[in-house]
C-alpha beads as a LAMMPS data file, in Angstrom:
LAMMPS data file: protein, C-alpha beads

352 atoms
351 bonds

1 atom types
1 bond types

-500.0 500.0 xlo xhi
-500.0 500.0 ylo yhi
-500.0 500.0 zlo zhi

Masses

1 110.0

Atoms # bond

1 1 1 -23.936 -21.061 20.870
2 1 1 -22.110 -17.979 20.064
3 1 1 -20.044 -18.105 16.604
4 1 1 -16.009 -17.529 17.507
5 1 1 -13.880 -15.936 15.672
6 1 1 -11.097 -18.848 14.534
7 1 1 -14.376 -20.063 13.124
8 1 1 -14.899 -17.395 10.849
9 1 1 -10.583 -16.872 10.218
10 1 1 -8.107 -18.944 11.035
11 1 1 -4.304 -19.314 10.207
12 1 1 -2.911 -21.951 7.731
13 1 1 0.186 -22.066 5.613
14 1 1 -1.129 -20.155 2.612
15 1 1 -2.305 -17.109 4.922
16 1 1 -5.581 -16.077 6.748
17 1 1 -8.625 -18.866 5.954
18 1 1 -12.060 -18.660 6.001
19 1 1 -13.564 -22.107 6.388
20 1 1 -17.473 -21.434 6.557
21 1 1 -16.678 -19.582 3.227
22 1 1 -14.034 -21.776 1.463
23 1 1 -11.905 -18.529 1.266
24 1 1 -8.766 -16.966 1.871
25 1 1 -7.576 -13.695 2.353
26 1 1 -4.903 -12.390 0.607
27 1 1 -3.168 -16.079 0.306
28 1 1 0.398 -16.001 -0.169
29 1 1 0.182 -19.370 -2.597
30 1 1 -2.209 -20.074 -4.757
31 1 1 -5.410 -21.230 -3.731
32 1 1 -8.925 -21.958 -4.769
33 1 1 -10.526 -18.690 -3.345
34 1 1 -8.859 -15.928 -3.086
35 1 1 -10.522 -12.807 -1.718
36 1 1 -7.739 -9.989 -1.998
37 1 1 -7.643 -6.509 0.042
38 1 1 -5.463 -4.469 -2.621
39 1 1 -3.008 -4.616 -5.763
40 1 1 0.787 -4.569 -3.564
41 1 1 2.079 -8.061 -4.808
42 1 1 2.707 -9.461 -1.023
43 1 1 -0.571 -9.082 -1.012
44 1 1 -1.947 -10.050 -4.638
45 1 1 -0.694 -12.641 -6.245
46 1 1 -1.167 -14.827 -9.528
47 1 1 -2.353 -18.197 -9.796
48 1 1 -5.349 -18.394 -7.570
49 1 1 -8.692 -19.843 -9.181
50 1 1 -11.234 -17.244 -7.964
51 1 1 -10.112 -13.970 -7.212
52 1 1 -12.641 -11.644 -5.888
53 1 1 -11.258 -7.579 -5.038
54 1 1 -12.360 -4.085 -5.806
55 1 1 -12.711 -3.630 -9.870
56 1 1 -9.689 -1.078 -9.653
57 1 1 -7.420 -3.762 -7.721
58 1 1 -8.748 -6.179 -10.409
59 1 1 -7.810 -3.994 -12.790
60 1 1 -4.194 -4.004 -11.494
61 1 1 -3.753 -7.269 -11.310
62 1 1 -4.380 -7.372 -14.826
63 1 1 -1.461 -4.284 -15.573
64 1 1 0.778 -5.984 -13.288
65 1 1 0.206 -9.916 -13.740
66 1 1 -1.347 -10.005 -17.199
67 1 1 -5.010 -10.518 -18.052
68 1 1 -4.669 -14.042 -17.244
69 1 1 -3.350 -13.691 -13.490
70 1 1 -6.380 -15.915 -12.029
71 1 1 -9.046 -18.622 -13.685
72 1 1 -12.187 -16.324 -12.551
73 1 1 -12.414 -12.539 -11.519
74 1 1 -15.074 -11.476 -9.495
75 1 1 -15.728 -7.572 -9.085
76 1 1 -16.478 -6.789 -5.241
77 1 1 -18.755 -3.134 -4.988
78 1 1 -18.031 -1.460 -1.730
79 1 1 -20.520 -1.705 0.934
80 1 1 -22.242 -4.374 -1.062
81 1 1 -23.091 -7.105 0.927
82 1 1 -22.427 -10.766 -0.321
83 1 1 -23.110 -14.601 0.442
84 1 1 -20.004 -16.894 0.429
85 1 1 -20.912 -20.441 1.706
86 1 1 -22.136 -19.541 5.371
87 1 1 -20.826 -16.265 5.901
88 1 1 -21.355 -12.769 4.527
89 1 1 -18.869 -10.232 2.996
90 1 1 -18.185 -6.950 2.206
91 1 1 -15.787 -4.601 1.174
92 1 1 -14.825 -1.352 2.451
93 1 1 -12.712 1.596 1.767
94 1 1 -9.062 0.972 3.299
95 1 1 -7.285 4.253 2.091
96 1 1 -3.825 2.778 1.779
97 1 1 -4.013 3.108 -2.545
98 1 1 -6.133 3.023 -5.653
99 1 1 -9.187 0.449 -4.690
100 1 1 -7.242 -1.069 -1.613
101 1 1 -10.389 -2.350 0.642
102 1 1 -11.097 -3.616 4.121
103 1 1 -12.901 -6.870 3.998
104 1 1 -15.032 -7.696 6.780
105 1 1 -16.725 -11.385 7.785
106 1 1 -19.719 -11.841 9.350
107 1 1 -22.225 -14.569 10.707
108 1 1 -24.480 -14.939 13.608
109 1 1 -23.969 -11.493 14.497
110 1 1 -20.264 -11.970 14.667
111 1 1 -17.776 -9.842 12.531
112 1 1 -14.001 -9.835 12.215
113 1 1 -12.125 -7.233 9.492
114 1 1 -9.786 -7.894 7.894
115 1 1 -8.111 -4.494 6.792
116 1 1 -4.942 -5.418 4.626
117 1 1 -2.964 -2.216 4.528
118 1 1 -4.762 1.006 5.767
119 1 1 -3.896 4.765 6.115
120 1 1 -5.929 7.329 7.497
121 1 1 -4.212 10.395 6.356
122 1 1 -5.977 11.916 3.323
123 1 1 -4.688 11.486 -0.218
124 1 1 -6.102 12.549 -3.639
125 1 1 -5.462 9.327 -5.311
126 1 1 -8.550 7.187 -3.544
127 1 1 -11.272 6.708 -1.435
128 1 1 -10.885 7.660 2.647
129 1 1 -10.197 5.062 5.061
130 1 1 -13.926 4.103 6.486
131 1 1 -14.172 2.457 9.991
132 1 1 -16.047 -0.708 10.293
133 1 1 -17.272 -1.519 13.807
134 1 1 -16.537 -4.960 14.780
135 1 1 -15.687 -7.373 17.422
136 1 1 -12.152 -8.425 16.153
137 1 1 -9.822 -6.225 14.000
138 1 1 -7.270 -7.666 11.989
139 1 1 -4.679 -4.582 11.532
140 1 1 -0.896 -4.161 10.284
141 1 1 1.474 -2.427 12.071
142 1 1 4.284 -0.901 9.426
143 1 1 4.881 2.122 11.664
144 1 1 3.402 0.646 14.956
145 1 1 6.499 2.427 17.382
146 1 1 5.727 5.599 19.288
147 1 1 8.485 7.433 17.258
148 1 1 6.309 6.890 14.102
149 1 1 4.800 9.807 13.582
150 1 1 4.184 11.043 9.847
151 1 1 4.128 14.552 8.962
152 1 1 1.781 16.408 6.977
153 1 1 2.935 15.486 3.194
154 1 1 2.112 19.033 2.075
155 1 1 5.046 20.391 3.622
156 1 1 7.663 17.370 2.460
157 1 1 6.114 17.815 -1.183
158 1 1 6.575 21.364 -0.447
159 1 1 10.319 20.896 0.503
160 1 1 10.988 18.964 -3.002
161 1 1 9.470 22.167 -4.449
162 1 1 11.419 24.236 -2.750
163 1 1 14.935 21.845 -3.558
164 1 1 14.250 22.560 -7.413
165 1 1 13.747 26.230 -6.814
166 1 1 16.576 26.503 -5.130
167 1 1 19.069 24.504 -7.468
168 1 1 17.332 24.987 -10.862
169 1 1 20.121 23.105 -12.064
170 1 1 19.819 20.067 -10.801
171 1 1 17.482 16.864 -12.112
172 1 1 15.152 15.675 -8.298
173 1 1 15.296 12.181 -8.287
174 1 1 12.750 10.508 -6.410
175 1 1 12.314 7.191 -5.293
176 1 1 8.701 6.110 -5.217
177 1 1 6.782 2.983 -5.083
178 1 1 5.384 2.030 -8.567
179 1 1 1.726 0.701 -7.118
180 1 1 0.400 4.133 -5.138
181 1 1 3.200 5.807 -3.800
182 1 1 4.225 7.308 -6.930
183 1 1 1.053 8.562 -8.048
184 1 1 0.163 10.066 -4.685
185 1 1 3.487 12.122 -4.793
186 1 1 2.132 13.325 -8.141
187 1 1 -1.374 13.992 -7.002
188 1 1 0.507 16.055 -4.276
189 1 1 2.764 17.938 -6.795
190 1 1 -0.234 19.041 -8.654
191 1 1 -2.062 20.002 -5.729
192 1 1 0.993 22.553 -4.353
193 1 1 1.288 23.999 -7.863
194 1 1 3.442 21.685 -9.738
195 1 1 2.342 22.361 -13.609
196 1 1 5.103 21.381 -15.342
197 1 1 5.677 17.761 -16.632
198 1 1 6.643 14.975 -13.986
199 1 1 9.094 12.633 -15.714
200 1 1 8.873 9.105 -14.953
201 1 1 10.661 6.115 -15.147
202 1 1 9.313 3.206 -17.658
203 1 1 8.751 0.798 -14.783
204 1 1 6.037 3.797 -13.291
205 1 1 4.345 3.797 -16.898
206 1 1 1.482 1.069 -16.913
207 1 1 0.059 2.476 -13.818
208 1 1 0.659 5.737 -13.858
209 1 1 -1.587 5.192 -16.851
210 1 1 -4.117 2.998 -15.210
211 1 1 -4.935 5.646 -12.665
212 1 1 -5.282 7.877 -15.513
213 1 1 -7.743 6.186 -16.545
214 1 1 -9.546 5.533 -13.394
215 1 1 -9.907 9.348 -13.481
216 1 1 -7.015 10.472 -10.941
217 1 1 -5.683 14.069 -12.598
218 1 1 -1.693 13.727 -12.774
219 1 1 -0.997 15.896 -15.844
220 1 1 1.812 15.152 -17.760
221 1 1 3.609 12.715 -17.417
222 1 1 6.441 11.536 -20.212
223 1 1 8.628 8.380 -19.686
224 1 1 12.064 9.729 -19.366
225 1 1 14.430 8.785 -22.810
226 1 1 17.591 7.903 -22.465
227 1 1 18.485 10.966 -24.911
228 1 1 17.033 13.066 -22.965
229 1 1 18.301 12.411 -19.169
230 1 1 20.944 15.231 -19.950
231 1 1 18.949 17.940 -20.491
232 1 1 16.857 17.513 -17.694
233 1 1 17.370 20.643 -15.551
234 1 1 15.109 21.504 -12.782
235 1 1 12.957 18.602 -13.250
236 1 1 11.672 16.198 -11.410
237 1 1 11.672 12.607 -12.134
238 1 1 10.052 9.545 -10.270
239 1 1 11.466 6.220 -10.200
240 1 1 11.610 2.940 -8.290
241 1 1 14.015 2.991 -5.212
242 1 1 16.252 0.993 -6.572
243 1 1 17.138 3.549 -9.218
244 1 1 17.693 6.488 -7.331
245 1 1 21.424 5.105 -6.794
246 1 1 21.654 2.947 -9.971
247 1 1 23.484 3.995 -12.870
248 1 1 20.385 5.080 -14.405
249 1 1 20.044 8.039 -12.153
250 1 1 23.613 9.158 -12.962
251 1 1 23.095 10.277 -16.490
252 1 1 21.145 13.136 -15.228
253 1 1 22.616 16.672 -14.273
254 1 1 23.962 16.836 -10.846
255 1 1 20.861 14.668 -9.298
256 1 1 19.535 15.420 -6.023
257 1 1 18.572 11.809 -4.583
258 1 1 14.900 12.014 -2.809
259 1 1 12.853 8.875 -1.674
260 1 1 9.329 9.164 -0.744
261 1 1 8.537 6.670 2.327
262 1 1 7.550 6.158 6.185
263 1 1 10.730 4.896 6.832
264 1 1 12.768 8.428 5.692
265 1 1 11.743 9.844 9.657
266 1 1 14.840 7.084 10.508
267 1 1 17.727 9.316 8.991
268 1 1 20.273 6.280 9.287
269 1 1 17.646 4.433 6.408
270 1 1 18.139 7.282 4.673
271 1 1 22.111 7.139 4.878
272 1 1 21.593 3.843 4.326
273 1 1 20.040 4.707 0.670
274 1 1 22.372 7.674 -0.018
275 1 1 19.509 9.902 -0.267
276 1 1 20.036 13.618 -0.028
277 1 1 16.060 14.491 0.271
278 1 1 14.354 12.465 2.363
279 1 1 10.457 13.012 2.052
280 1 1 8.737 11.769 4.847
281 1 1 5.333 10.411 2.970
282 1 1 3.593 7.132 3.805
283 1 1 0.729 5.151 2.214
284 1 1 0.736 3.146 5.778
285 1 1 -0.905 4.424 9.521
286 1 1 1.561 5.799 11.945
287 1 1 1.519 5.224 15.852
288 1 1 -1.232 7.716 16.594
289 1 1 -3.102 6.540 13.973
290 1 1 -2.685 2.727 14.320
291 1 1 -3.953 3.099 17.765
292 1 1 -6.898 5.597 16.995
293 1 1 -8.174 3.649 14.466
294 1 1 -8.437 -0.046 17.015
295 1 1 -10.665 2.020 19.371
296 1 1 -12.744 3.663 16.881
297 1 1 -13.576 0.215 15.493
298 1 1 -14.781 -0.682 19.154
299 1 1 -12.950 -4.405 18.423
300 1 1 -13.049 -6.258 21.410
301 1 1 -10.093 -8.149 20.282
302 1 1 -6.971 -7.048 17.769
303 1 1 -4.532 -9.038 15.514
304 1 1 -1.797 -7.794 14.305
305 1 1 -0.401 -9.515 10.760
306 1 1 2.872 -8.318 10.399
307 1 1 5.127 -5.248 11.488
308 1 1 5.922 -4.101 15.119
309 1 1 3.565 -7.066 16.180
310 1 1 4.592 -6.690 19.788
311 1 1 4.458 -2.887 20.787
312 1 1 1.043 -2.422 19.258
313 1 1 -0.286 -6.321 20.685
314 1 1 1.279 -4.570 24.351
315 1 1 -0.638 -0.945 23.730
316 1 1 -3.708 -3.168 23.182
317 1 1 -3.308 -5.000 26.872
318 1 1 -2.764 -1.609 28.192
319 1 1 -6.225 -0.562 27.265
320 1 1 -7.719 -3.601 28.201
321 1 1 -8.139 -4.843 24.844
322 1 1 -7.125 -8.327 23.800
323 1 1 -4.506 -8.537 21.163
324 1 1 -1.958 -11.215 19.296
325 1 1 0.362 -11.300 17.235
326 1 1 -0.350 -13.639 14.174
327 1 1 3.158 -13.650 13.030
328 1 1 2.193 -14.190 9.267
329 1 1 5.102 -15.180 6.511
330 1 1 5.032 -13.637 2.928
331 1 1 4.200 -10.202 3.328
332 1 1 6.948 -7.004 3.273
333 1 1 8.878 -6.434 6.521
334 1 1 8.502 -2.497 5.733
335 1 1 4.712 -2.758 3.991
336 1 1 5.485 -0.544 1.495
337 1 1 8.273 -2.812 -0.786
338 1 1 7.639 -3.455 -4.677
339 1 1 9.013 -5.103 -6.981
340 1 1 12.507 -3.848 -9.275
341 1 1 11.608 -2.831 -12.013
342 1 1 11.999 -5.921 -14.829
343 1 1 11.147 -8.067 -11.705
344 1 1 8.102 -10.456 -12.340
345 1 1 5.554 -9.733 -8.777
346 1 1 4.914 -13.608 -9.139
347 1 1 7.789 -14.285 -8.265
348 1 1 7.963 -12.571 -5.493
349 1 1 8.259 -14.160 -1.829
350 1 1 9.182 -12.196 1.583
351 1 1 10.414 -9.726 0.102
352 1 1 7.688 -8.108 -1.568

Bonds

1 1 1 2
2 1 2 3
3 1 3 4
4 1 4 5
5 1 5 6
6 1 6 7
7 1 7 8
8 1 8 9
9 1 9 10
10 1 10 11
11 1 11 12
12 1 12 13
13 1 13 14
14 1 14 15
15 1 15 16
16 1 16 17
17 1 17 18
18 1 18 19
19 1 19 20
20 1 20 21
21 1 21 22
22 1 22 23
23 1 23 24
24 1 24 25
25 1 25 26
26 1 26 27
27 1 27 28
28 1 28 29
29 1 29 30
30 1 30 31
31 1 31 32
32 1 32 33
33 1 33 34
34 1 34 35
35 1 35 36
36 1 36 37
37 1 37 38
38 1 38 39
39 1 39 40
40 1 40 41
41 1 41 42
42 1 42 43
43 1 43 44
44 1 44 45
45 1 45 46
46 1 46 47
47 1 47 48
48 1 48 49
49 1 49 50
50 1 50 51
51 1 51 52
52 1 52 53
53 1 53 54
54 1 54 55
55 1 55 56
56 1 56 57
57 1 57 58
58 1 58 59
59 1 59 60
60 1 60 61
61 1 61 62
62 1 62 63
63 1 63 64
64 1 64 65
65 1 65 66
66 1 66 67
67 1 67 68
68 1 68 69
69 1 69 70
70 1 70 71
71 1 71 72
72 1 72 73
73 1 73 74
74 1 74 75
75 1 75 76
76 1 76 77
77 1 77 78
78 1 78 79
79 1 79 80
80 1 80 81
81 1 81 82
82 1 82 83
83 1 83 84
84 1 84 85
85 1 85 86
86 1 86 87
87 1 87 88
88 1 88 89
89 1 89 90
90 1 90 91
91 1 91 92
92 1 92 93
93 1 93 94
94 1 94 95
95 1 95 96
96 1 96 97
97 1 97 98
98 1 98 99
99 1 99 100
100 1 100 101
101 1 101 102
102 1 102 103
103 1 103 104
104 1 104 105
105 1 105 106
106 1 106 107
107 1 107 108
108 1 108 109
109 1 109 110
110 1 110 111
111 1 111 112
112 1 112 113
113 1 113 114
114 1 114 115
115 1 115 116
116 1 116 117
117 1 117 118
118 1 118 119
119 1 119 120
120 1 120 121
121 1 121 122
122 1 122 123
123 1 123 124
124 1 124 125
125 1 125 126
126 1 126 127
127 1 127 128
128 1 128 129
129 1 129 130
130 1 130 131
131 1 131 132
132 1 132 133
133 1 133 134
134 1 134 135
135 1 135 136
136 1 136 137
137 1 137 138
138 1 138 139
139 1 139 140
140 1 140 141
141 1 141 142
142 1 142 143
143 1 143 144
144 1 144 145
145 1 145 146
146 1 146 147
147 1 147 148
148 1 148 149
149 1 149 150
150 1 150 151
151 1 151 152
152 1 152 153
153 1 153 154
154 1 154 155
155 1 155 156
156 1 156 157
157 1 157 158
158 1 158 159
159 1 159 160
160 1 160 161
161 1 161 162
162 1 162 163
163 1 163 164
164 1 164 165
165 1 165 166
166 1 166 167
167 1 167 168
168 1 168 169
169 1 169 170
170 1 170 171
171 1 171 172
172 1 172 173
173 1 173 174
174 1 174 175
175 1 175 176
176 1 176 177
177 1 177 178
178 1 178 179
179 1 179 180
180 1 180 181
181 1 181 182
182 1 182 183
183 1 183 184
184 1 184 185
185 1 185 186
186 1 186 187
187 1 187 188
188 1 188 189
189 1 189 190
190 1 190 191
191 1 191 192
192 1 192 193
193 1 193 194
194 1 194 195
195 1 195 196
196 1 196 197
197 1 197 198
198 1 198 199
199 1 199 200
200 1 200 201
201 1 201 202
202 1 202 203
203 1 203 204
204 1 204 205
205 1 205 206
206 1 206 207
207 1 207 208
208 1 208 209
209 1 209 210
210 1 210 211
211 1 211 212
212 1 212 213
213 1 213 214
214 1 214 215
215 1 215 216
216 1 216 217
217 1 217 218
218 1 218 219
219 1 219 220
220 1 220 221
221 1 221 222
222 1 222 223
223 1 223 224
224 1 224 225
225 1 225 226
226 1 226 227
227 1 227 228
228 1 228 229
229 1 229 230
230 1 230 231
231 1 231 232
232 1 232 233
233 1 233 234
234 1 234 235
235 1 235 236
236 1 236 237
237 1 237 238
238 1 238 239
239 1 239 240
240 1 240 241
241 1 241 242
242 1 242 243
243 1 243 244
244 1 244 245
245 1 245 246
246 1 246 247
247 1 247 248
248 1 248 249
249 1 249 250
250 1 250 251
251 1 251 252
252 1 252 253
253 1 253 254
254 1 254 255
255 1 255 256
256 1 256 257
257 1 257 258
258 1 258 259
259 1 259 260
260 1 260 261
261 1 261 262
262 1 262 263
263 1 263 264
264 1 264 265
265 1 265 266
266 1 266 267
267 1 267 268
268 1 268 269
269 1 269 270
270 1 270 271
271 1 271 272
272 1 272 273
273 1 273 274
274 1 274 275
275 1 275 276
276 1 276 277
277 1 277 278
278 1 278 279
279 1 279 280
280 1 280 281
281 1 281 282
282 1 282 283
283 1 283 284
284 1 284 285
285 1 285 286
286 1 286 287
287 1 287 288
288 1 288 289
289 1 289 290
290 1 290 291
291 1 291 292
292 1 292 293
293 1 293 294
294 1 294 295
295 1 295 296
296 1 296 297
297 1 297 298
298 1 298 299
299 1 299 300
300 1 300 301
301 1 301 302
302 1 302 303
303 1 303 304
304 1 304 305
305 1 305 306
306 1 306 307
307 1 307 308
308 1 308 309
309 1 309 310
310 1 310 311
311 1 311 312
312 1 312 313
313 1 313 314
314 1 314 315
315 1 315 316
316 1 316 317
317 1 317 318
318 1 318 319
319 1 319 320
320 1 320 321
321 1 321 322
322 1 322 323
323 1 323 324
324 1 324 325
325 1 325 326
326 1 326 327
327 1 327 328
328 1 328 329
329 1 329 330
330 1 330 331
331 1 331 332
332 1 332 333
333 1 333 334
334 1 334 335
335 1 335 336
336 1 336 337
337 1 337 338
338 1 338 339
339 1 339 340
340 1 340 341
341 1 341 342
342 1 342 343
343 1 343 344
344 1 344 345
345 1 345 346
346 1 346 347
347 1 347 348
348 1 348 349
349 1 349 350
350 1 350 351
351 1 351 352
């Protein structure tokens, strides 16, 4: 008898469950088992017993949570191949940020991965995306609408260059997620010439560090004092997206308003946020992407966790590929949300 996939993954309240393991994959509750694809808190949480991820996504869980975020840790090596009750694992390179991982299930010659978040564009800050054939394909779909298309981010880092040479004035304030974003956009910087200091908010601090120390080159990087906000000409500053219009922001001189995200190619979100400089830079697939990757995995059947479910689960049928959408609750509507800063990630629920 052929194994199936619900019996390697199947759906229950606390998120994708592996009952020939005993495991689940990036649980939205606490749970026994919790095998976890990367560090974004709708996908990592505290509380769990067993918690077994990538040592850098271990890692921060630790900056983010506190060392005591789960009862055991377990470090997963990529491409290393482990028993868990009646089924195998292993963990693969998922591209999306700093040890994010695909995690793929097999037994009996049967193999569903599980991919988390995913991005195939390159980016200095971790490992490629790697594709893992297999027969199902569990993927997101952030950006999964035709008009998703992302640009190359050399040229929007290149525009922010360009904005400070043009008003050396002016503080750049740019709104970046504190988990990846952020430290891609300053991985970027440095690789189109940026060698003066990027400033930083406190909330970016901790891991901004971290990757530091997980040997990611981001030069210099001082937390912005509240002295010092003034005197800030011509610089550039990163910061959660929530600052970019708080009062925080306004203590600069004459800030130009940036945010760094997939969503900045729909110009009404970036009305929406008041933002003068939209950069156009994603940590998540686009269209073209989303869809090149599904083949290339040669997945006879696709599921799609959360996003535009339907227009990717339709693309699928038009290929002759089956496809559904799981409709899963907990995880962020836009893929790319994080928490305010002063916010505790355990407490965070859809909206993460």
């Amino acid at each position: 008898m052929s194994q199936r996939a619900s019996d390697l993954l199947t759906l229950t309240r606390e998120g994708l469950y592996c009952p020939l393991g005993r495991f689940h994959v990036d649980p939205t509750r606490p749970v026994e088992r919790a095998l976890i694809t990367h560090g974004h808190a709708d996908h990592a949480r505290a509380g769990h017993g067993t918690v077994l991820a990538t040592p850098e996504t271990l890692r921060i869980m630790a900056v983010r949570y506190g060392e005591d975020f789960c009862t055991t840790r377990q470090e997963a090596r990529l491409a290393e191949r482990m028993r868990i009750g009646d089924v195998t694992v292993f963990f693969a390179p998922a591209g999306h940020v700093l040890g994010s991982a695909q995690i793929a299930i097999e037994r009996d010659g049967k193999r569903i991965v599980a991919s988390g978040d995913y991005k195939r564009a390159p980016d200095p800050t971790c490992l490629p995306f790697e594709v893992v054939p297999c027969d199902v394909f569990i993927t997101e779909a952030t950006f999964g609408l035709p008009v998703f298309r992302h640009p190359d981010t050399r040229g929007e880092v290149r525009k922010l260059i360009d904005s400070v040479t043009l008003f050396p004035e002016r503080a750049h304030i740019v709104g970046a997620y504190a988990l990846g974003k952020a430290q891609r956009v300053m991985a970027l910087l440095r690789e189109e010439g940026w060698d003066r200091p990027i400033h930083l908010h406190g909330a970016m601090e901790k891991l901004t560090e971290l990757y530091k120390r997980e040997g990611v080159p981001l030069g210099e990087t001082p937390k912005v004092a509240a002295a010092d906000r003034k005197t800030l000409h011509g610089a550039i500053v990163l910061c959660p997206p929530s600052s970019i219009q708080d009062v925080w922001s306004r203590k600069f001189p004459d800030p130009v308003t940036a945010f760094a995200s997939g969503w900045m190619r729909v110009r009404a979100r970036a009305r929406q946020k008041g933002v003068e400089l939209p950069l156009v830079i994603s940590d998540h697939s686009d269209w073209p992407d989303l869809c090149r990757t599904i083949l290339d995995t040669g997945a006879e059947e696709v599921w799609v966790t959360h996003g535009q479910e339907d227009a990717l689960v339709h693309w699928c049928g038009t290929r002759g590929i089956r496809a559904k959408p799981l409709h899963l609750l907990g995880y962020g509507d836009d893929g790319e949300a994080e928490p305010d800063p002063g916010h505790d990630p355990r407490m965070e629920e859809a909206s993460a």
